[in-house]
ROSESE-376358 format. One line per field, with one value per residue (C-alpha): residue number from 1; residue in three letters; x negated, y negated, z negated. Coordinates in pm, 1 decimal. Layout:
# residues N
num	[NUM; ...] $
residu	[ALA; ...] $
xx	[X; ...] $
yy	[Y; ...] $
zz	[Z; ...] $
//
This chain:
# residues 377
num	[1; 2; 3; 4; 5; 6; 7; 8; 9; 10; 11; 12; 13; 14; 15; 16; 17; 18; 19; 20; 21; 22; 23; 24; 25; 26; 27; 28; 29; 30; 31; 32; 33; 34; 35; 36; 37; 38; 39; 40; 41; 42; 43; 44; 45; 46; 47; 48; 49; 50; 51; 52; 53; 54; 55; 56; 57; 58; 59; 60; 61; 62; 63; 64; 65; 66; 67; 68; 69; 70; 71; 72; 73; 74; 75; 76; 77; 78; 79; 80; 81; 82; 83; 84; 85; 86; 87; 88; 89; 90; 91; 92; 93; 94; 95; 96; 97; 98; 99; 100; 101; 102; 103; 104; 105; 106; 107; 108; 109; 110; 111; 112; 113; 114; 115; 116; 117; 118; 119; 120; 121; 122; 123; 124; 125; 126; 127; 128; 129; 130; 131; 132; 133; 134; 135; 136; 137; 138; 139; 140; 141; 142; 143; 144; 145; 146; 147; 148; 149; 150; 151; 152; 153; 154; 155; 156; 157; 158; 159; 160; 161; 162; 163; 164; 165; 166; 167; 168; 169; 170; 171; 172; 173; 174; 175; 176; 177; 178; 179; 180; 181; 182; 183; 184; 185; 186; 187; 188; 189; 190; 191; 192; 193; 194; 195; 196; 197; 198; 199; 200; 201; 202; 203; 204; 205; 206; 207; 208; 209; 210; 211; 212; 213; 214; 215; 216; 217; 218; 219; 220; 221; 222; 223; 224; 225; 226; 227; 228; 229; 230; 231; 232; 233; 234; 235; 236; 237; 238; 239; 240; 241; 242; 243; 244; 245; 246; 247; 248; 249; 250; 251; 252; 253; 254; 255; 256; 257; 258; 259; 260; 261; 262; 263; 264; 265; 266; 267; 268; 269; 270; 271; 272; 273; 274; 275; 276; 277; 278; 279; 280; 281; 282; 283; 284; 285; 286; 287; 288; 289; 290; 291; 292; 293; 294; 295; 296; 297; 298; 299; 300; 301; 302; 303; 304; 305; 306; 307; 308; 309; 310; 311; 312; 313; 314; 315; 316; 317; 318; 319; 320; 321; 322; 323; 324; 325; 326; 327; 328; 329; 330; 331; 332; 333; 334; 335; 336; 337; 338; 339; 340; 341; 342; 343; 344; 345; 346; 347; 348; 349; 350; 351; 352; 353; 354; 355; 356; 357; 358; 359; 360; 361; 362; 363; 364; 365; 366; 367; 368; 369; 370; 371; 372; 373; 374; 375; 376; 377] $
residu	[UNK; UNK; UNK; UNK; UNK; UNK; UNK; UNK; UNK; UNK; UNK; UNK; UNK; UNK; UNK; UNK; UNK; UNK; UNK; UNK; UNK; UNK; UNK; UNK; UNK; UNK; UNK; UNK; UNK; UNK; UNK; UNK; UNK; UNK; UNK; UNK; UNK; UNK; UNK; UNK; UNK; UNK; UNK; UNK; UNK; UNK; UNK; UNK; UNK; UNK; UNK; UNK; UNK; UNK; UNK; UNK; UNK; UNK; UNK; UNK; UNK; UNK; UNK; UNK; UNK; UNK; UNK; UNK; UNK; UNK; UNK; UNK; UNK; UNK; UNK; UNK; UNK; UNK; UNK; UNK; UNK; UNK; UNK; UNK; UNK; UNK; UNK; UNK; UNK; UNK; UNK; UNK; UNK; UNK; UNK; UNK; UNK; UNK; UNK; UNK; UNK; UNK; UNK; UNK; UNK; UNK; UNK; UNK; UNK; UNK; UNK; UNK; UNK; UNK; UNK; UNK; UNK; UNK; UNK; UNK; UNK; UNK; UNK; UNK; UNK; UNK; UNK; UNK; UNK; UNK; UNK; UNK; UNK; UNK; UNK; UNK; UNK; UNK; UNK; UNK; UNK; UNK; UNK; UNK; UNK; UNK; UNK; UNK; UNK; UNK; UNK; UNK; UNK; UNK; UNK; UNK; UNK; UNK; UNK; UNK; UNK; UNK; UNK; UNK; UNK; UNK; UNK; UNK; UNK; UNK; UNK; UNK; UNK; UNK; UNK; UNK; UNK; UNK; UNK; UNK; UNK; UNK; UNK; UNK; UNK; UNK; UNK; UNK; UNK; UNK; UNK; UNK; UNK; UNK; UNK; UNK; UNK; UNK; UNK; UNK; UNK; UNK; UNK; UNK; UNK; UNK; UNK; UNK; UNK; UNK; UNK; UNK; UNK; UNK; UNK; UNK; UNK; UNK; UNK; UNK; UNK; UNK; UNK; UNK; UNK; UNK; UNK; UNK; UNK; UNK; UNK; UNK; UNK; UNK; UNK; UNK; UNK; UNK; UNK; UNK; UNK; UNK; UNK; UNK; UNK; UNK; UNK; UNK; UNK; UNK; UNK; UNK; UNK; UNK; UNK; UNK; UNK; UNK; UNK; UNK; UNK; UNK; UNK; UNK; UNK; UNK; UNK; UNK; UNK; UNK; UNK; UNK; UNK; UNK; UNK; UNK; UNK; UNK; UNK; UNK; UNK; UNK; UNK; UNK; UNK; UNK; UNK; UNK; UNK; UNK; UNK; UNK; UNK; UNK; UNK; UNK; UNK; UNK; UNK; UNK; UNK; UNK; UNK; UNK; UNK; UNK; UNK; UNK; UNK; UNK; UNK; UNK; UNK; UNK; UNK; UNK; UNK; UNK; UNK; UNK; UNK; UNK; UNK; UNK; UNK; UNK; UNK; UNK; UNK; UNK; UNK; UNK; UNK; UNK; UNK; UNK; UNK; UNK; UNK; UNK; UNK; UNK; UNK; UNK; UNK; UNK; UNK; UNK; UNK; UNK; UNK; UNK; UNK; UNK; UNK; UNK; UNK; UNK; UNK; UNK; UNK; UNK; UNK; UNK; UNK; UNK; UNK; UNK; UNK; UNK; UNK; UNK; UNK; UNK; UNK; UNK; UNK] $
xx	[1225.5; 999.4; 624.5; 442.0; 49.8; -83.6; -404.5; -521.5; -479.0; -773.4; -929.7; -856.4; -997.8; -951.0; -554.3; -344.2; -32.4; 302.6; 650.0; 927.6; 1181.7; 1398.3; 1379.9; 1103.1; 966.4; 916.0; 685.9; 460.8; 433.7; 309.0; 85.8; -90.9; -157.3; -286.4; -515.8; -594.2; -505.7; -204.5; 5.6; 153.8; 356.5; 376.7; 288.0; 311.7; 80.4; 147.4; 165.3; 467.7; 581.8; 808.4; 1098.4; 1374.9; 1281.4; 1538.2; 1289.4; 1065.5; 1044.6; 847.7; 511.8; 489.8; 132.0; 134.6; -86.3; -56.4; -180.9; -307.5; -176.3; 151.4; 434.1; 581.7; 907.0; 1091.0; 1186.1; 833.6; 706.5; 373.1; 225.6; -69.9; -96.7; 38.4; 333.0; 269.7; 346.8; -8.5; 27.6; 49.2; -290.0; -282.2; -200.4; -499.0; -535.2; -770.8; -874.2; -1029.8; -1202.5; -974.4; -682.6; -491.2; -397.2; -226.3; -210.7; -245.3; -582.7; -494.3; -417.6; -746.7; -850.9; -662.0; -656.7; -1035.8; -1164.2; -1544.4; -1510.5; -1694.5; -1392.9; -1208.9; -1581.2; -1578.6; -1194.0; -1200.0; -1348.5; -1183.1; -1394.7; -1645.7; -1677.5; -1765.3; -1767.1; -1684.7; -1318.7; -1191.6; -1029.1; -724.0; -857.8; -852.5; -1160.4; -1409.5; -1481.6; -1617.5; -1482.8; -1229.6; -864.8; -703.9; -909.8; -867.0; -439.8; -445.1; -690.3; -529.9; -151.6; -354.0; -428.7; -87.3; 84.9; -193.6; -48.7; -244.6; -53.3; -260.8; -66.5; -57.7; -363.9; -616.6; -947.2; -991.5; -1359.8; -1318.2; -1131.7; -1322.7; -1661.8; -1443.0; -1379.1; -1688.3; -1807.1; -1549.1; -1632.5; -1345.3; -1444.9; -1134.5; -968.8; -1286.5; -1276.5; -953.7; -1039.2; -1354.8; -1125.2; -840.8; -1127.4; -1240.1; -901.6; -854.5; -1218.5; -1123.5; -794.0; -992.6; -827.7; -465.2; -319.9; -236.7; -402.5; -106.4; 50.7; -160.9; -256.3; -250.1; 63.1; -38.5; 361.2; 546.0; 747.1; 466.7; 189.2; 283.8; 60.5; 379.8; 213.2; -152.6; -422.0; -590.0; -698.5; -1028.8; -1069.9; -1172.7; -823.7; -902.6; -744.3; -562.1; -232.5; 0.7; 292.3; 639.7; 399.7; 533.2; 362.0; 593.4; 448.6; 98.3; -179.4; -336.0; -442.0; -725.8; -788.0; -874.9; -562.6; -736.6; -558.1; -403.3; -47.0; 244.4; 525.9; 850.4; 609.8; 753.7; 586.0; 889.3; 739.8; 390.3; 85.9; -104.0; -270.5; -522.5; -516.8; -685.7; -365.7; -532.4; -405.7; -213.2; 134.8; 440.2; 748.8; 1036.4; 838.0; 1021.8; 876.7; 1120.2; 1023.1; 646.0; 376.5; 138.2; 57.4; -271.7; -337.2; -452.5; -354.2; -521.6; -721.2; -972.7; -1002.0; -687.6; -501.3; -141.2; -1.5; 333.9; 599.1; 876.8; 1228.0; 1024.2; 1233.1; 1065.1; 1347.6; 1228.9; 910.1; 636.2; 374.3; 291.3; -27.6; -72.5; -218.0; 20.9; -102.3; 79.4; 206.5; 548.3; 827.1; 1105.7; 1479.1; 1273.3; 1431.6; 1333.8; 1614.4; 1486.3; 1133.9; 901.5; 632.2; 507.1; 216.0; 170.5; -1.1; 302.9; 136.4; 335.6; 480.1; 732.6; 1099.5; 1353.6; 1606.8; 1481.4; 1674.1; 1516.4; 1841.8; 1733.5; 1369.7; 1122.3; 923.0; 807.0; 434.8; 423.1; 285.1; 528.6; 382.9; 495.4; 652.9; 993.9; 1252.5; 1527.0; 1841.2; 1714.6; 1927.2; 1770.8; 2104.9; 1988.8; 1615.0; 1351.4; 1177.3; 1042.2; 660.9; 633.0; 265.4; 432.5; 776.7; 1063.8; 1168.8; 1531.1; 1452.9; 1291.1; 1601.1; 1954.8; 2096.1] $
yy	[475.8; 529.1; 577.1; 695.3; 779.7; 1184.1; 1297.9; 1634.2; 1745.6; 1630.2; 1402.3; 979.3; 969.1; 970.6; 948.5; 974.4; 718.7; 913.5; 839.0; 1041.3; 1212.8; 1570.7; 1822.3; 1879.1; 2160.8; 1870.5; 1650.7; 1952.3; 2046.5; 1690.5; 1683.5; 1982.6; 1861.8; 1540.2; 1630.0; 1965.6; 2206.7; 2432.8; 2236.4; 2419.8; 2154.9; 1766.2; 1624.9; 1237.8; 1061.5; 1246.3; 1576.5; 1606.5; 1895.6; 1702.6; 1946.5; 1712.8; 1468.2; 1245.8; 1201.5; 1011.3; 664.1; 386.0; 370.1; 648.9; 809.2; 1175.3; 1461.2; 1804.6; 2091.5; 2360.2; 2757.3; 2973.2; 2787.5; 2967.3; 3210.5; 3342.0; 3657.9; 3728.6; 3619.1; 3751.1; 3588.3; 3477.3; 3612.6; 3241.8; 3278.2; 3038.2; 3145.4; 3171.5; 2991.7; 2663.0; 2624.8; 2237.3; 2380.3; 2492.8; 2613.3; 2515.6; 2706.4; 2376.2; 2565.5; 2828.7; 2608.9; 2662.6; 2377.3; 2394.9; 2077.2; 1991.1; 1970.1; 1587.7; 1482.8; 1569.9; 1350.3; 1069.5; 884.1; 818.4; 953.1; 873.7; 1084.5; 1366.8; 1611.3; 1442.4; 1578.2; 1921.7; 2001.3; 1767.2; 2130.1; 2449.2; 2678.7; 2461.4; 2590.6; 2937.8; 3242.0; 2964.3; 3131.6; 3363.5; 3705.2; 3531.3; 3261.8; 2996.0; 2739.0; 2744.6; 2440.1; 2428.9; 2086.1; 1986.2; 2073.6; 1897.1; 1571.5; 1670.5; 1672.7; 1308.3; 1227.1; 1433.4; 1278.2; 976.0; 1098.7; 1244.1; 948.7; 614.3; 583.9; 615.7; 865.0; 972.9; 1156.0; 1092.6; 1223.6; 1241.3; 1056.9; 764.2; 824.1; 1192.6; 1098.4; 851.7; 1058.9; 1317.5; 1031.4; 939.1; 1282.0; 1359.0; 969.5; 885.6; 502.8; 261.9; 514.0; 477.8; 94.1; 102.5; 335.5; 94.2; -197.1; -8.3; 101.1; -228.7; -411.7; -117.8; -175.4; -510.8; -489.8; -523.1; -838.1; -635.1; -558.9; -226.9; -12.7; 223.9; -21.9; -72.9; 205.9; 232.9; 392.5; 489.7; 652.6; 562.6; 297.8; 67.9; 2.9; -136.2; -473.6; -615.2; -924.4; -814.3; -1080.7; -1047.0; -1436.6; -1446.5; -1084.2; -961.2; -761.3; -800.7; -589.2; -354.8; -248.4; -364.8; -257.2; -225.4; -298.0; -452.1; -768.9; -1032.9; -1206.2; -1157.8; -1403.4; -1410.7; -1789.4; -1796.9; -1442.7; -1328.9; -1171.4; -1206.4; -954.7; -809.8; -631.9; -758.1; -622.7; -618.2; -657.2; -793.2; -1131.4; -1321.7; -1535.3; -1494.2; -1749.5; -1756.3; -2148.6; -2175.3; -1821.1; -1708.2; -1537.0; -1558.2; -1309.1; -1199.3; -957.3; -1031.2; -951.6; -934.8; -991.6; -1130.6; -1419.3; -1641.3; -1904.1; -1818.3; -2035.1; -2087.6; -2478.0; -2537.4; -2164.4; -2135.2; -1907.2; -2056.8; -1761.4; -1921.3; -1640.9; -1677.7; -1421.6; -1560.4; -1521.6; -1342.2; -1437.8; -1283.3; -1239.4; -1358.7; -1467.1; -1774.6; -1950.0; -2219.3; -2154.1; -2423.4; -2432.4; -2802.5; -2854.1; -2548.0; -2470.8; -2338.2; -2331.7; -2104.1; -1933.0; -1707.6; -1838.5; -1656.3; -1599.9; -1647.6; -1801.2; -2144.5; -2313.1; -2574.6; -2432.1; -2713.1; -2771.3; -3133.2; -3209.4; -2870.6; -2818.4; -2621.6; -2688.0; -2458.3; -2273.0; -2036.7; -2172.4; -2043.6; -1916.5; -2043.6; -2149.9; -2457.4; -2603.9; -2870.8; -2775.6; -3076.9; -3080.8; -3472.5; -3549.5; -3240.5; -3200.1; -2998.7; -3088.6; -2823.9; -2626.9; -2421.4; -2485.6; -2344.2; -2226.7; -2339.5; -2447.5; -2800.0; -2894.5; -3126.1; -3106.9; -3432.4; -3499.0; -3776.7; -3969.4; -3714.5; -3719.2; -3625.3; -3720.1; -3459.2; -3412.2; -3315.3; -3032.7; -2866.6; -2806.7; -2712.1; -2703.7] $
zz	[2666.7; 2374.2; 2411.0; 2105.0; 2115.4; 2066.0; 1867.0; 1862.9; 1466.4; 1259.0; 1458.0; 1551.6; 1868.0; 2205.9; 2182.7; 2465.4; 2501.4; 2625.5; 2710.5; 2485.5; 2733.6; 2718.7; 2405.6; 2153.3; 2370.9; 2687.3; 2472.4; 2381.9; 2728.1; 2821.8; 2497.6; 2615.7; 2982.5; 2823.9; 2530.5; 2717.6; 2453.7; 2382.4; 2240.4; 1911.8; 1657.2; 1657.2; 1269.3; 1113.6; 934.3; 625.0; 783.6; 784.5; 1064.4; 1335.5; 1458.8; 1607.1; 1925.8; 1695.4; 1444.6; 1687.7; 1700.8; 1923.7; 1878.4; 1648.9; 1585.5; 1584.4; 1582.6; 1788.0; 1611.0; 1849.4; 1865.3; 1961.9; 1854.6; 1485.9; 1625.9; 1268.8; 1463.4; 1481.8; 1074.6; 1073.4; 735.2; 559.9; 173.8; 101.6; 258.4; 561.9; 905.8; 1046.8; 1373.3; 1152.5; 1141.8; 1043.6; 670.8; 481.2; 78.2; -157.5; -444.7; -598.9; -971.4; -950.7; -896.6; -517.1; -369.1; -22.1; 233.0; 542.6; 730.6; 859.5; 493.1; 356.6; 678.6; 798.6; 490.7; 463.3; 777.3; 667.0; 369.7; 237.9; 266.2; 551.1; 723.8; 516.8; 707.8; 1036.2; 1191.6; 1186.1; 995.5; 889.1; 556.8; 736.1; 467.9; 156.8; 130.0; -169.7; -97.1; 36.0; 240.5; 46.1; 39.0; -250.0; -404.1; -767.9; -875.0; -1136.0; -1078.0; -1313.9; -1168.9; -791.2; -794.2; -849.3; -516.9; -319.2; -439.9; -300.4; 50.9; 100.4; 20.1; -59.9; -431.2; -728.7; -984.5; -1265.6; -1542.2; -1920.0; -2058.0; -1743.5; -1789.1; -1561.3; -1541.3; -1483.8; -1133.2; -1062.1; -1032.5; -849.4; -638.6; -586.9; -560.4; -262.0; -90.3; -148.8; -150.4; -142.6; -433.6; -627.3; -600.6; -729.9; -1016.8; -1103.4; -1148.8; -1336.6; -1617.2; -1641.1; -1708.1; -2006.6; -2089.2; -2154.4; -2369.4; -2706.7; -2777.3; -2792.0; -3166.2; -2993.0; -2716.2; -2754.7; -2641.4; -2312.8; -2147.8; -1797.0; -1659.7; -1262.6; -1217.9; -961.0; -1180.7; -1187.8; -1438.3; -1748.2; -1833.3; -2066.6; -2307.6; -2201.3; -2169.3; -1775.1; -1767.2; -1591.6; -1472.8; -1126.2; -994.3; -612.6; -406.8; -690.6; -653.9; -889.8; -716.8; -954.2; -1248.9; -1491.9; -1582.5; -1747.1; -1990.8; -1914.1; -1924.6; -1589.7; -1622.5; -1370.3; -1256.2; -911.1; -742.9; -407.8; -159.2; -446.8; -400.7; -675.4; -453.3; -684.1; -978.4; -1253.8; -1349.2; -1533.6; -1782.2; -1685.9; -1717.5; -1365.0; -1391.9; -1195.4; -1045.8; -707.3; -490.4; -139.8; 63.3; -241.0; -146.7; -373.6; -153.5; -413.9; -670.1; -1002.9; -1141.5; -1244.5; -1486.6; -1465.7; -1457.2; -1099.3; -1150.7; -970.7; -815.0; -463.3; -172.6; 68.7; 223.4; 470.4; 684.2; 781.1; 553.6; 421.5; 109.4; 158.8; -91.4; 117.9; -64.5; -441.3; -742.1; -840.5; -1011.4; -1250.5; -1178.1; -1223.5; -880.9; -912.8; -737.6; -574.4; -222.6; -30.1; 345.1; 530.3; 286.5; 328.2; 148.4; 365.0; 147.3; -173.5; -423.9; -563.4; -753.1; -1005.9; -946.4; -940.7; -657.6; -677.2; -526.9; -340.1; 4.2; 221.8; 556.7; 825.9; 539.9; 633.6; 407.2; 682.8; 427.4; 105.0; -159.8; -236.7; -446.3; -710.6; -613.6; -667.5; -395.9; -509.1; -308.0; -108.8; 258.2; 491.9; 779.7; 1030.9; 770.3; 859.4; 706.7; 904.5; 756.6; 359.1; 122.6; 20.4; -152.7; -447.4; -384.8; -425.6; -124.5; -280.4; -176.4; 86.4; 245.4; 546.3; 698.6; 703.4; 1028.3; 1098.8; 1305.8; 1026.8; 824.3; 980.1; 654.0] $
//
């Protein structure tokens, strides 16, 4: 039986766990006995509208938007073109621009923001609404698409052109806080490519291929916590910059300088970083926070000395990579391919490594012993 947990639309409080049983039609009925409302249409996270129990899964979060269920044989329509009893979806006319979403994107994402308040109440904009219904604000358009791309879907897509700064005040502006941190540190890695023969050659590309860093020089900046997600980074000189928290999942770091670099917490499942450079880097987070390197290409790659507690290793790969010296304290290896790996001076005390290919590798002037159980291969 699946169980998934109910809000009422706009609102992340005071949910209401339920078990998933008969048609579509079943679940509303229960959501409306349990929230206390007349249950209308069941929504995602994203907003999107939910019209097949199949689509359901355990321990789902969903929202229940109030109102008469939408019949097509009975269309009545709003001058947009939306039936009217979806009253999650809402239209902006943001400068003159319309922009239509759904009333729990503009506030799940940042619940504590300045529009997630403006829209978490029906009609609390009162007689703010243009000839067709649409809310009034008198802000940028052209600066608003990309912040709300970001609370429909938590990426950062900013096309060619667009002024960093311009969404970032709009950001600000809206309290939009974790998208203007973001923004902050993406100006200040451009702000400090002056050292590149080209800035052509640079520029920040937010698409949803990944930003493009190729040959840039990063060594010593601040990048906690951005997103570097399918960016592009081989090459780059990040010798000694702070990745903390930072997510490099499937980045592209092949042939990339990262000595000395701070990657606690840091993400890089299926990252590529074969034959880079990580001698002496840390990802030791002391709060507890682990460094997941699930499914990484780190052929060849050179980690001596690196702290490694922890850290998530799980079907990487790590033929002829070299990690002498390293701290792997209860590091998770169950799967790696450790073939040829020099693992010379290491500590693996409790460290898994379960099902790992360790055909050829130096487990020479261990610190600690290697117990059998460890490895089954």
């Amino acid at each position: 039986m699946r169980r998934v947990t109910l809000f009422v639309n706009g609102t992340s409080k005071n949910g209401k766990v339920v078990a998933v049983y008969g048609t579509l039609a079943d679940l509303l009925s229960v959501a409306s006995n349990k929230l206390g409302i007349k249950a209308c249409n069941l929504y995602n996270g994203k907003g999107g509208l939910i019209d097949d129990i199949a689509l359901i899964r355990d321990d789902d979060v969903l929202y229940v938007s109030e109102g008469d269920p939408f019949d097509p044989q009975n269309d009545v329509r709003t001058t947009y073109g939306l039936p009217r009893a979806h009253t999650d979806w809402l239209t902006l006319n943001i400068g003159g621009r319309l922009f239509t979403t759904t009333r729990s994107t503009l506030v799940s994402k940042e619940p504590e923001s300045m529009l997630a308040h403006m829209f978490r109440e029906k009609d609390v904009w009162g007689n703010k609404q243009d000839e067709r219904g649409a809310y009034l604000i008198d802000r940028s358009p052209e600066y608003f698409e990309p912040i709300l791309n970001y609370l429909r879907h938590g990426q950062l897509i900013i096309n060619e052109g667009i002024n960093l700064l311009g969404v970032l005040e709009e950001a600000r502006f809206f309290g939009i806080e974790q998208l203007a941190d973001q923004l902050e540190v993406a100006i200040k890695v451009m702000n400090s490519w002056t050292t590149l023969p080209s800035l052509d050659n640079a520029l920040l590309n937010f698409r949803c291929s990944g930003l493009n860093f190729s040959g840039a020089d990063l060594s010593r900046l601040d990048l906690r916590y951005i997103n570097f997600k399918m960016a592009n980074l081989s090459r780059c000189n990040l010798t000694h910059a702070n990745l903390c928290c930072s997510n490099l999942e499937r980045a592209d770091l092949s042939g990339a300088n990262l000595d000395g670099a701070n990657l606690q917490g840091v993400k890089m499942l299926c990252s590529n970083a074969e034959g880079a450079s990580l001698k002496g880097c840390n990802f030791e987070d002391p709060s507890g926070l682990k460094a997941n390197l699930e499914g990484a290409n780190l052929k060849g790659v050179d980690m001596e000395g690196s702290q490694m507690t922890g850290i998530n290793l799980r079907v990487a790969t790590l033929k002829n990579a070299k990690l002498k010296n390293c701290n792997l304290r209860g590091a998770t290896l169950a799967g790696t391919d450790l073939e040829n790996c020099d693992l010379s001076g290491c500590d693996l005390q409790e460290a898994n490594l379960r099902g790992s290919n360790v055909k050829g590798a130096i487990f020479e002037e261990m610190l600690t012993a290697l117990h059998m159980s460890q490895s089954v291969r």
